[in-house]
N, C-alpha and C positions, 0 to 999 in steps of 0.2 A: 062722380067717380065711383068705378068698382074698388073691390079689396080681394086679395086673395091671402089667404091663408096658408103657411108651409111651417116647416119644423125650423125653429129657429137656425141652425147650422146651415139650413139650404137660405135661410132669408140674409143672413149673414155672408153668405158667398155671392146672392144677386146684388147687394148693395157692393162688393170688392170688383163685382165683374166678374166672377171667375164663373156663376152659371148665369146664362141667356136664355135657354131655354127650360121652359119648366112640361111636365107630361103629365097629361089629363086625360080620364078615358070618359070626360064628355067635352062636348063644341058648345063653344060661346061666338054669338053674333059680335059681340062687344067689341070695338077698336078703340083705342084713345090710352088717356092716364089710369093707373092699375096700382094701387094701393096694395104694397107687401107689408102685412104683417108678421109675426114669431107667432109662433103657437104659445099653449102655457107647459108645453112639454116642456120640462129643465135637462138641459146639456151643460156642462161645461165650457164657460167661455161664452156663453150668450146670454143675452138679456128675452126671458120670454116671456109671452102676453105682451109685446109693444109693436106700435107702428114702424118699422124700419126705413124704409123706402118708397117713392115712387117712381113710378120704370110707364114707359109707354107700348102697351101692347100692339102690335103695328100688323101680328099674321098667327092663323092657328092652320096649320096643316095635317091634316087626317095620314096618321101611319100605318094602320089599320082596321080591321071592326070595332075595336075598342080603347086605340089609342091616336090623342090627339099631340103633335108638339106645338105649346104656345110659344 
């Protein structure tokens, strides 16, 4: 299994469902299960430096030269 790494608030809104996609300006071959963790950036209201979620990356679509949407 990968992991990917986000600012706790956005890790905390893929576990609620409210974000699906996440935007990257590189391409990963990788499909399958995708490890969200929180960063150790501190927000309000989040727990950071932890494992949050696992979500299954199923498509990365190229938006332009340098953006990808996973």
């Amino acid at each position: 299994m990968k992991a990917l790494s986000l600012r706790p608030d956005y890790a905390w809104n893929v576990l609620a469902g409210d974000k699906t996609i996440e935007y990257r300006s590189w391409l990963t071959k990788y499909r399958g299960d995708l490890l969200i963790c929180a960063t150790a950036h501190k927000i309000p209201e989040t727990i950071p430096g932890h494992a949050i979620v696992v979500v299954r990356l199923k498509d990365v679509n190229k938006l332009d030269d340098h953006q990808y949407a996973w």
